[in-house]
C-alpha positions in Angstrom: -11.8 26.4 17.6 -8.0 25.0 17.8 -9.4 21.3 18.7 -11.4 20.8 15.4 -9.2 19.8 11.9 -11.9 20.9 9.5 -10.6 18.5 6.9 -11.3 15.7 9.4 -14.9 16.8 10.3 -18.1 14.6 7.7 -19.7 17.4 5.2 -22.8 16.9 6.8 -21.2 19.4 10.0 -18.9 21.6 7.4 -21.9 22.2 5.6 -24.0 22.5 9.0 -26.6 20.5 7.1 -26.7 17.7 9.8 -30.0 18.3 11.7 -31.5 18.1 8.9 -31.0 14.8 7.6 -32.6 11.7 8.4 -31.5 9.9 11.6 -30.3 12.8 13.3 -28.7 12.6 15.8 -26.4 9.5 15.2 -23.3 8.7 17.2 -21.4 11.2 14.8 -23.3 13.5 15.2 -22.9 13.6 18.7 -19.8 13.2 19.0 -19.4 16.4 16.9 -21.4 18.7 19.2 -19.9 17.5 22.3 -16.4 18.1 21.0 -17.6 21.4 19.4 -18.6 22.3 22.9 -15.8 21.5 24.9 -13.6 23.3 22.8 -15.4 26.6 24.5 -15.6 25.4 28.0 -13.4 25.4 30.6 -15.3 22.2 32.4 -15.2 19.0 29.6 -17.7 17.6 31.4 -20.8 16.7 30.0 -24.2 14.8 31.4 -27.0 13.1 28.7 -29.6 15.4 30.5 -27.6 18.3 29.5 -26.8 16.7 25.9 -30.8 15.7 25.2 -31.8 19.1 26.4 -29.6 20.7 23.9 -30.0 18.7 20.9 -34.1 17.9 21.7 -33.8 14.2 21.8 -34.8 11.1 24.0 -32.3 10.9 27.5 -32.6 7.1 26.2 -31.2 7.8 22.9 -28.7 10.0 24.2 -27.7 7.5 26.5 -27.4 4.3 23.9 -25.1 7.0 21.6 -22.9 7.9 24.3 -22.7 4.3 25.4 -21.9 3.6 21.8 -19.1 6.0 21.5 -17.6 4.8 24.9 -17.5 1.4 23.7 -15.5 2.7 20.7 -13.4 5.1 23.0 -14.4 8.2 21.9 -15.6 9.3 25.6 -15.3 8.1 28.8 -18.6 7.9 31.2 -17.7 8.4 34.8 -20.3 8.7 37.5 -23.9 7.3 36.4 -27.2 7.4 38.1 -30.7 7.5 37.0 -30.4 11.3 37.2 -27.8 11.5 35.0 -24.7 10.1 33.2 -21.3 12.2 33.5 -19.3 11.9 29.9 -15.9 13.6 28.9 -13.9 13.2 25.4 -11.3 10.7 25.7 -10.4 11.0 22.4 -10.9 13.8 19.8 -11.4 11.7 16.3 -11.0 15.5 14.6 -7.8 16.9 16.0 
């Protein structure tokens, strides 16, 4: 994966320990998997249906994380609709 600096990534990923600690998943979390993801797609798109699904959490949840992340410019959410919110990365914190 050539868009992941390991020495950037928390310990809690490295160690691949982070589902099983308490408040999982937080925004850091998160924003781990998506990037981990995009790095193997050729579409960096990603929707909170598709997001919850994956990581067995609350749409809602998913939704106030990636609303969290946008607000601190991690991601960018383009179209939204009670169906579904489109994300992508706008910025990779682990490159």
């Amino acid at each position: 994966m050539s868009n992941i600096n390991w020495n950037k990534v928390k310990i809690k990923h490295v160690l691949g320990i982070a589902k099983d600690l308490p408040g999982y998943p937080d925004e850091h979390d998160l924003l781990f998997h998506i990037i981990k993801e995009v790095g193997s797609r050729k579409d960096p798109s990603f929707t909170d249906v598709q997001l919850a699904s994956q990581l067995g959490e609350d749409r809602e949840r998913i939704r106030t994380l990636l609303t969290s992340l946008s607000s601190q410019g991690y991601i960018k959410i383009g179209k939204v609709s009670e169906e579904k919110m489109i994300v992508k990365v706008d910025n990779n914190p682990y490159v």
